[in-house]
C-alpha positions in Angstrom: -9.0 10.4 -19.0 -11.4 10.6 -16.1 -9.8 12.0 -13.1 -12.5 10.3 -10.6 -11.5 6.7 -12.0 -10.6 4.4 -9.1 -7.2 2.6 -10.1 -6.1 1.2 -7.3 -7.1 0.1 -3.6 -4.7 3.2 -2.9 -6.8 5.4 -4.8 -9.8 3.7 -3.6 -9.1 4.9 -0.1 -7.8 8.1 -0.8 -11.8 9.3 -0.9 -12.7 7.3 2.0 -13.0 8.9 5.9 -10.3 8.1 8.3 -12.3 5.8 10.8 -13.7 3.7 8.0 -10.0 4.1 6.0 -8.8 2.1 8.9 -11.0 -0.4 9.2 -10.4 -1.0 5.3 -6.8 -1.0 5.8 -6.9 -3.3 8.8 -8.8 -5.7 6.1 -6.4 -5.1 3.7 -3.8 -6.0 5.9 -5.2 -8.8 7.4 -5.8 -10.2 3.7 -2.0 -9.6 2.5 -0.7 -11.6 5.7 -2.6 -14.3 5.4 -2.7 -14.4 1.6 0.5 -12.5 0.5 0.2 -13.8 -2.9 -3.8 -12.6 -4.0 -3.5 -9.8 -6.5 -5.0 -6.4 -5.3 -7.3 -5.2 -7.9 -10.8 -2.8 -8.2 -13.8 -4.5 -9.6 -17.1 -3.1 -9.6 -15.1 0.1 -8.1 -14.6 -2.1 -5.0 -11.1 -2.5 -3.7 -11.1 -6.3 -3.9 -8.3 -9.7 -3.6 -7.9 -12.3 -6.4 -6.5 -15.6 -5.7 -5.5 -17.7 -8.6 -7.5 -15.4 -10.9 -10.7 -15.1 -9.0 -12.1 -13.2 -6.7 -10.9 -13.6 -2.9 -12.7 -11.4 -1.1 -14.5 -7.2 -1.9 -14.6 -4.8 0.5 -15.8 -1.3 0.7 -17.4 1.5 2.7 -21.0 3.0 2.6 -22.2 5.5 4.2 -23.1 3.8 7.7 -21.1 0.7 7.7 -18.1 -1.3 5.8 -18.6 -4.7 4.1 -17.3 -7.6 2.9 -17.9 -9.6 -0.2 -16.6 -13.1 0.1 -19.6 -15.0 -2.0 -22.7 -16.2 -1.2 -21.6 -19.8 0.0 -18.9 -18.5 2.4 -21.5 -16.3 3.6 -24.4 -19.3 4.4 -21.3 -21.4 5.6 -20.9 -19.0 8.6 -24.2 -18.0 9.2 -24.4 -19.1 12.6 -21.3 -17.0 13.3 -22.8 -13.9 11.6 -25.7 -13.9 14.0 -24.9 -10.4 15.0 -24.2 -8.5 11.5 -26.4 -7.4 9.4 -25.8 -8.8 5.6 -27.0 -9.8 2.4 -26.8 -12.8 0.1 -22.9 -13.1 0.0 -22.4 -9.8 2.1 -21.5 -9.1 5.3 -21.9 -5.3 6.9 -19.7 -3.4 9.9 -21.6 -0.7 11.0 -20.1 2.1 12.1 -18.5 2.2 15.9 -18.8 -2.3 15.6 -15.1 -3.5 15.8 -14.0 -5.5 13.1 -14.0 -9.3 14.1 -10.5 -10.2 12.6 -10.5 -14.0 14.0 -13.6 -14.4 12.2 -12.5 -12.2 8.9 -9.4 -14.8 8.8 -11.7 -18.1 9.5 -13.9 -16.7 6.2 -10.7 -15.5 4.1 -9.3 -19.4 4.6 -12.7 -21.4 3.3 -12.9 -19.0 0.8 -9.6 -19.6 -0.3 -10.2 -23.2 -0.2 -13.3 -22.9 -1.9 -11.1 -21.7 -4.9 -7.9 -23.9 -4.5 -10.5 -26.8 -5.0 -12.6 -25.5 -7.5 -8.9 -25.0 -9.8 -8.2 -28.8 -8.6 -11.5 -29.8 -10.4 -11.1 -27.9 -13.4 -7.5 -28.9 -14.2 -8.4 -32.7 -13.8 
């Protein structure tokens, strides 16, 4: 078995520093109370939510920053709210010493949780 294997957003953060730990824990939290039914699970040895079977949301740390993964849409959808972080197609970064924007976090968590509810309506009709 191989000991370094990430099983779990636990383990996940186990390895991580304390002042990015908490920023990945406030995620985490802020995730489960909005969205205390998406799974916790590590894909692409990210900590990650599903919701309904797909993916909710990644998060991780790097060496100068933390980011979240919410998809590429979600991303475009908020781009004039994003103004100020750096990012990526579907990616958004928190560099080191930048608070994390909860209200804005929650706002991207609840379209991309629509964006799945409504993509499952569509596919069961």
């Amino acid at each position: 078995m191989n000991e370094n294997k990430i099983l779990s957003i636990n383990d996940y953060l186990k390895r991580i520093d304390n002042d990015k730990k908490l920023k990945l824990i406030e995620i985490r939290n802020l995730v489960k109370l909005n969205f205390p039914e998406a799974i916790e699970t590590i894909s692409f040895k990210m900590p990650a939510f599903k919701l309904n079977g797909k993916i909710l949301i990644y998060f991780a740390a790097f060496k100068n920053h933390i980011s979240i993964f919410p998809a590429p849409r979600t991303v475009n959808e908020f781009e004039s709210e994003l103004k100020n972080y750096k990012g990526g197609k579907g990616t958004i970064q928190f560099t080191d010493g930048q608070p994390i924007p909860v209200k804005l976090i929650e706002k991207i968590l609840i379209f991309r949780a629509q964006t799945i509810i409504n993509k499952n309506k569509k596919s069961n009709k």
